[in-house]
C-alpha positions in Angstrom: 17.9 -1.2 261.8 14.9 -2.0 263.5 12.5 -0.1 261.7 9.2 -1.7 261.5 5.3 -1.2 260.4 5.0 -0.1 263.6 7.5 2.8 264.2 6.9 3.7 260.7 3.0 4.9 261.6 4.5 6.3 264.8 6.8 8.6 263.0 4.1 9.5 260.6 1.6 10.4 263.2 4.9 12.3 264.3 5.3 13.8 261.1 1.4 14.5 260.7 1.6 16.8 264.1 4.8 18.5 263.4 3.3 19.4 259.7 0.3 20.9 261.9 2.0 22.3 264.9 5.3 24.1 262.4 2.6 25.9 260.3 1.1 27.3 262.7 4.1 28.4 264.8 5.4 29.5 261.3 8.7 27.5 262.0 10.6 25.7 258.6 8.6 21.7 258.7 12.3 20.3 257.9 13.8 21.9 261.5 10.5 20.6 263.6 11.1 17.3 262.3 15.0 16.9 262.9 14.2 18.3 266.7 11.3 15.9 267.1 13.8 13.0 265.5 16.1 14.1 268.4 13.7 14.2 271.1 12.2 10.4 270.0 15.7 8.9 270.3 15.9 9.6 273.9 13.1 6.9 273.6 15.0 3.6 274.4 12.9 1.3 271.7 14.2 3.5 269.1 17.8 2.7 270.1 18.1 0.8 267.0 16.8 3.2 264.1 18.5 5.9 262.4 19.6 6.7 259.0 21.4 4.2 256.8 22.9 4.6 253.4 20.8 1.8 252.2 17.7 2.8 253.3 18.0 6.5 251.8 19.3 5.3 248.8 17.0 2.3 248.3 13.5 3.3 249.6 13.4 6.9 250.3 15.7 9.2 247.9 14.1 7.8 244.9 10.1 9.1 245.0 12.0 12.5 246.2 14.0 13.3 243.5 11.1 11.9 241.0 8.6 14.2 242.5 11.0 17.3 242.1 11.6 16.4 238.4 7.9 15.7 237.5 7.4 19.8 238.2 10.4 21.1 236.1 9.0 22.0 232.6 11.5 21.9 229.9 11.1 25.0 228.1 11.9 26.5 231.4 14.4 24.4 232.2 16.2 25.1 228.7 16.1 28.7 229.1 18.2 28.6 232.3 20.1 25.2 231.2 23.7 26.6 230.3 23.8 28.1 234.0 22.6 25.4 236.1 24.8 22.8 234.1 27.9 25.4 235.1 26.8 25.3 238.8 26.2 21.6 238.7 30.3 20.8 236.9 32.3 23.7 237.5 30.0 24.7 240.7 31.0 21.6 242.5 34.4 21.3 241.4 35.6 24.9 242.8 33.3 23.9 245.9 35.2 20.6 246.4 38.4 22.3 245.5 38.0 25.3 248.5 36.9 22.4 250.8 39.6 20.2 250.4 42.0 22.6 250.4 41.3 24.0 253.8 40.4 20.5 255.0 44.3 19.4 254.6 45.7 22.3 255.8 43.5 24.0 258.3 42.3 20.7 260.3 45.6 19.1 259.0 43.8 16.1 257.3 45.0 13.7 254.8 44.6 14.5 251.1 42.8 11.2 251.0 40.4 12.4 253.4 39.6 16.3 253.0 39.8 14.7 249.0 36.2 12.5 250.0 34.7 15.0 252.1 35.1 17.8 250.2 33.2 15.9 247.3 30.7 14.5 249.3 29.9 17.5 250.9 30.0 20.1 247.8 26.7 19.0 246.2 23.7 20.6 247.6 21.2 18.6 248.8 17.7 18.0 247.0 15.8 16.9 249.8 16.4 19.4 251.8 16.5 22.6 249.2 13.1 21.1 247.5 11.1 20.9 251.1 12.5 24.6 252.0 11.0 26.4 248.7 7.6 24.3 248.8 7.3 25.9 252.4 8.1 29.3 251.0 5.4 28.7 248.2 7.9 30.1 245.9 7.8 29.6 242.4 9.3 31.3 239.4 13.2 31.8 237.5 14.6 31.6 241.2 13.0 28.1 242.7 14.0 26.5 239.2 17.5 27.6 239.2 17.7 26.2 243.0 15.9 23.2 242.2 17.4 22.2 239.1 20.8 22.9 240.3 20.4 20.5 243.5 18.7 17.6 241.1 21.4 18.4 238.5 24.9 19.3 241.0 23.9 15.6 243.1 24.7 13.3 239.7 28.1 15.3 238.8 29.1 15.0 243.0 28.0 11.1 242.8 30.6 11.2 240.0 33.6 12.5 241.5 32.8 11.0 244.9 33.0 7.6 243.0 36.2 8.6 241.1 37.5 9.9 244.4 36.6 7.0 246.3 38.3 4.6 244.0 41.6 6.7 244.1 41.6 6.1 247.7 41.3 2.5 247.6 43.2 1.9 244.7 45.9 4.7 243.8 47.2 3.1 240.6 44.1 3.9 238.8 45.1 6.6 236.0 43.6 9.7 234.5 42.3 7.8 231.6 40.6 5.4 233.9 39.3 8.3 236.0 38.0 10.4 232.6 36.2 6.7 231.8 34.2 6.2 235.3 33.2 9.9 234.9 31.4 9.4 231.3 30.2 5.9 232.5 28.7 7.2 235.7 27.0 10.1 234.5 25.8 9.4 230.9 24.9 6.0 232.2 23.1 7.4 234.7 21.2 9.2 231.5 21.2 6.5 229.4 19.0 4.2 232.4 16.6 7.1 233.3 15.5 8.2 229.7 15.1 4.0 228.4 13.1 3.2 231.8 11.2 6.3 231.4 10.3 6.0 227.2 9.7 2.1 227.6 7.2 2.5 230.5 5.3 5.9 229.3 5.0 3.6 226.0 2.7 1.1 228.2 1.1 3.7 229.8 -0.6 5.3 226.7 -2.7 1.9 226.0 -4.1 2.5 229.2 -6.7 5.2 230.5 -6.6 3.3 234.1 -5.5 6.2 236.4 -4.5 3.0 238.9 -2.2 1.5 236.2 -0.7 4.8 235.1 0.0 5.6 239.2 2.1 2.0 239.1 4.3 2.5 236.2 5.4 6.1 237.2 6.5 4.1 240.1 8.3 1.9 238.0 9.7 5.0 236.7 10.8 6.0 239.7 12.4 3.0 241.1 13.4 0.8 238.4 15.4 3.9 236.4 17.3 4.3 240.0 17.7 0.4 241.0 19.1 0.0 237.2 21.5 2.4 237.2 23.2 1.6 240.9 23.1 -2.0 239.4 25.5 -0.9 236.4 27.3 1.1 239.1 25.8 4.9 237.4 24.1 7.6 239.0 21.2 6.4 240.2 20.1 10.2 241.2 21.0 11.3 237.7 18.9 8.4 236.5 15.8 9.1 238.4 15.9 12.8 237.4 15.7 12.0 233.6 13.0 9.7 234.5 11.1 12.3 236.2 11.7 14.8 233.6 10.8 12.6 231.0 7.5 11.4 232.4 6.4 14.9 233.9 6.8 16.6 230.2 5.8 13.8 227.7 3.0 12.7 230.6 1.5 16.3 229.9 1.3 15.8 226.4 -1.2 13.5 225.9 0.3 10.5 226.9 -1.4 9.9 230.4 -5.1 10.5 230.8 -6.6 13.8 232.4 -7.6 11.5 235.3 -4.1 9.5 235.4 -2.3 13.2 235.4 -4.1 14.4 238.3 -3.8 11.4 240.1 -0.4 10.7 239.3 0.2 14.2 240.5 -1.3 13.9 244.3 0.3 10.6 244.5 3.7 11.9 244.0 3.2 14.9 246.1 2.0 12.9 249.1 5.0 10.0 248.2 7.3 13.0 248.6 5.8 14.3 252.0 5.8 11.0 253.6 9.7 10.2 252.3 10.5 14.5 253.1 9.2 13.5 256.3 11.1 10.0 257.4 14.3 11.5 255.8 14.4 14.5 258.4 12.7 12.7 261.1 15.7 9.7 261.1 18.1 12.2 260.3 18.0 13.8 263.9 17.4 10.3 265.4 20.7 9.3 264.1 22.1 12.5 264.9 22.3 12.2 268.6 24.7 9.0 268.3 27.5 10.9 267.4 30.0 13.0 269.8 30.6 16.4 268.1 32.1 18.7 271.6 35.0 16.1 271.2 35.7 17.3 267.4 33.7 21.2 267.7 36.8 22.7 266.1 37.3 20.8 263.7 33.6 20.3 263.1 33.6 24.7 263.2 36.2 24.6 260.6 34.3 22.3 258.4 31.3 24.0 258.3 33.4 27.5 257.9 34.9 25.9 254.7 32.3 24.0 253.3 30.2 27.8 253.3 33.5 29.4 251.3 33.6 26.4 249.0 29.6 27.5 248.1 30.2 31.4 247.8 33.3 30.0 244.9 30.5 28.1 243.3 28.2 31.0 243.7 30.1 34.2 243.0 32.8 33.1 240.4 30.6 31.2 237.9 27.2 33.1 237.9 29.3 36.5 236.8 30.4 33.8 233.5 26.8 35.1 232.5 26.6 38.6 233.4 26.5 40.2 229.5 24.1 37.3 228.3 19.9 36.9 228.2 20.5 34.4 231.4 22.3 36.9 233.6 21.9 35.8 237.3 21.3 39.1 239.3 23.0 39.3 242.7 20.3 38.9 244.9 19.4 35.6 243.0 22.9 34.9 243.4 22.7 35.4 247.4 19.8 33.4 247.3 21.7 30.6 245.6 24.4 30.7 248.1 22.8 30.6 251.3 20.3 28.2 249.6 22.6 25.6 248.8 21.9 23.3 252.0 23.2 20.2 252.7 21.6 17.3 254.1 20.6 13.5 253.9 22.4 12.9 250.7 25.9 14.3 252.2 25.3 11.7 254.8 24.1 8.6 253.1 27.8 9.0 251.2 29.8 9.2 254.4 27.7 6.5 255.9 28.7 4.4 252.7 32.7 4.9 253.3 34.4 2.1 253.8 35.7 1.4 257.5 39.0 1.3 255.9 38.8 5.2 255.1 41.5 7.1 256.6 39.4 9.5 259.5 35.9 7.8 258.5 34.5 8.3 261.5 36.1 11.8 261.8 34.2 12.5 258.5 30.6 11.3 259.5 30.8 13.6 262.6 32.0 16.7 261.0 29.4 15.9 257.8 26.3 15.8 260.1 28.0 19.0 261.7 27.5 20.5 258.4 24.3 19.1 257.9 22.6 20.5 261.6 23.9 24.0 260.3 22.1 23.5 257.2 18.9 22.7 258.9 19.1 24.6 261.8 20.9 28.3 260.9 20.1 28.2 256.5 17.0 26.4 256.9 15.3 28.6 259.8 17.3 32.0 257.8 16.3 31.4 254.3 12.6 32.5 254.4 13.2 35.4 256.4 16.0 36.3 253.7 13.7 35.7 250.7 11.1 37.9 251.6 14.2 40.1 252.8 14.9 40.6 248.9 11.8 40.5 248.0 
C-alpha cells in the first residue's frame, strides 16, 4: 500500500466534503463515501491503496470499536445483557449454520469453504451499524441492543472464524482442541481488555491533565487490542472491555470533568476520521475485483447470508417473549435489516491464506455482500426506522 501523509489529507478533505454535501442531500455519509472511494480509484496514483487486513486491524478498527464502547452505560447494558449475549453466541451460530449450508449446496462449494465464509460473514459489522444510528440520531433500548450486539457478535465470530480456520489447515485438530481455542480466544480477549483498561485508569486518577488522560485512553485503546492479537485472542473483544471499562469507571470520578469532556470529543472525532478512511478505502478497493464473472453466485450469497440473519433474528428473540426483556417485532425487524456487514467481514477474507480452497471466490462474493449492505440496508434503514416509528 502506498498510502501516505499525503493521500491521507486528500481523503479527509474527501471525507470533510462528503460529510457536508450527504447532509444536506439527506443521503446515509457511509454510501457517499464508498461512491466517492470508487470514483477516486479511477485516479491512477491511487492504483496502489485499498483496504488491507493489516491496516483495519492495526490502525483503524481499534479507536472505532473503543469509541462505541465508551457510550454504552452498564446499567443499560445489564438490563438487555441475557439477549444481546444470545444474539452474539447462538445468533451467529444459526447465522453461520444457514450460510454454510446453502453455500455447499446451492453454489456447490466445499465444506471447507462455505464453513469460512459463512463465519466470516455471520457477524454484523460495528463500523458500519455504529455510523448508520449516529446518522439517525437514534438513541434509546433499540440503538443499544444494535450496538451492543455488533461490539459483542464480532468477538464470538473472531472465535469460530479462528477455530474454523485452523480446521481447514489442519483437520486433525479435535473437539477438545477446538472447545480450548474458543475459551482462550474469547475470555482472553477479556482477560487483556479489563487488565489494560484497570492498570491505565489507575495512572489516570493521579493526574487532572486532560492532555495525559487523552493519551492513556489511547493506550487503552490500542494496547488492550495489540495485546490480545499478540496472545492470539480477540483483539475486538479486548478493546470493547477496554472501552466499557474506561467509559463507566471514567464517569465516576476517576477522570477529571475537563479530561471527560475532552476525552469525549477526542474519541468522537478519532472515530469520524477512522468511520471515514474505512468506507472511503473500502470502495477504493472495491473496484479491483470482477463480480459480473461470479453475479450468481455472488446473488446467492447475499440471498443466504440475509436468511442466515432472519434465523439469528426471528428464532432467538421469541426465547424472550414472556420475560421483562421481551424484544417486540418491530425491534426485531429493525435488528434484522440492521445487521449490516462491512469492513470487518472483509479484513477476515483478506487475511485467508492463499492456500484456501476458493479464496479468491470468497473475497468477491464477501464484498458482494458488503456493497448490499452499504448500498440497499444502509440507504433503506432510515427510511424504515421512522417507517416504525
Amino acid at each position: 500500500m502506498n498510502l501516505t501523509v499525503g493521500m491521507v489529507e486528500l481523503l479527509l478533505l474527501v471525507a470533510a466534503v462528503i460529510a457536508i454535501a450527504a447532509k444536506r442531500l439527506r443521503i446515509p455519509y457511509s454510501v457517499g463515501l464508498v461512491v466517492a472511494g470508487i470514483a477516486i480509484s479511477l485516479w491512477p496514483r491511487a492504483a496502489g491503496i485499498g483496504l488491507s487486513h493489516q491496516l483495519l486491524f492495526s490502525v483503524l478498527l481499534p479507536p472505532l470499536v473503543f469509541e462505541g464502547a465508551l457510550d454504552i452505560h452498564w446499567q443499560e447494558l445489564k438490563k438487555d445483557l441475557s439477549v444481546i449475549l444470545v444474539l452474539a453466541t447462538l445468533g451467529v451460530f444459526l447465522s453461520a449454520c444457514v450460510t454454510g449450508v446453502g453455500m455447499h449446496y446451492v453454489a456447490r462449494w466445499e465444506w471447507s469453504s462455505a464453513v469460512l465464509f459463512s463465519v466470516l460473514i455471520a457477524a454484523t459489522d460495528p463500523v458500519s451499524v455504529i455510523a448508520t444510528f449516529k446518522e439517525a440520531n437514534k438513541k434509546g433500548r433499540l440503538r443499544l441492543l444494535i450496538e451492543a450486539e455488533s461490539l459483542f457478535n464480532d468477538g464470538t465470530a473472531a472465535a469460530f472464524f479462528a477455530i474454523a480456520l485452523a480446521f481447514v489447515l489442519d483437520r486433525a485438530m479435535r473437539p477438545l482442541g477446538m472447545a480450548r481455542l474458543v475459551v482462550a480466544t474469547i475470555g482472553g480477549g477479556v482477560l487483556c481488555g479489563a487488565i489494560v483498561a484497570l492498570l491505565l485508569l489507575l495512572l489516570a486518577g493521579r493526574t487532572d491533565d486532560h492532555l495525559v488522560e487523552i493519551t492513556l485512553t489511547t493506550l487503552a485503546a490500542y494496547g488492550s487490542f495489540l495485546l490480545a492479537e499478540h496472545f492470539g485472542f480477540s483483539g475486538v473483544l479486548a478493546t470493547l472491555i477496554a472501552g466499557l471499562i474506561v467509559g463507566n469507571f471514567g464517569k465516576r470520578g476517576v477522570l477529571s470533568e475537563k479530561g471527560r469532556e475532552a476525552v469525549a470529543s477526542f474519541w468522537e472525532y478519532a472515530a469520524f476520521v477512522a468511520n471515514s478512511l474505512v468506507f472511503l478505502l473500502m470502495g477504493l478497493t472495491g473496484t479491483r475485483y470482477n463480480f459480473l464473472q461470479l453475479w450468481p453466485v455472488a446473488l446467492a450469497g447475499i440471498a443466504l447470508v440475509l436468511a442466515g440473519r432472519a434465523a439469528a433474528t426471528y428464532l432467538t428473540l421469541p426465547l424472550f417473549s414472556r420475560s421483562p426483556a421481551r424484544v417486540s417485532a418491530r425491534y426485531q425487524h429493525v435488528l434484522f435489516w440492521g445487521g449490516m456487514r462491512g469492513a470487518l467481514a472483509l479484513a477476515l477474507a483478506l487475511s485467508l491464506p492463499p492456500e484456501v480452497p476458493r479464496r479468491g471466490e470468497i473475497v468477491v462474493v464477501t464484498f458482494a455482500v458488503v456493497a448490499f449492505s452499504v448500498f440497499v440496508q444502509g440507504l433503506t434503514i432510515l427510511p424504515m426506522l421512522r417507517r416504525l416509528d
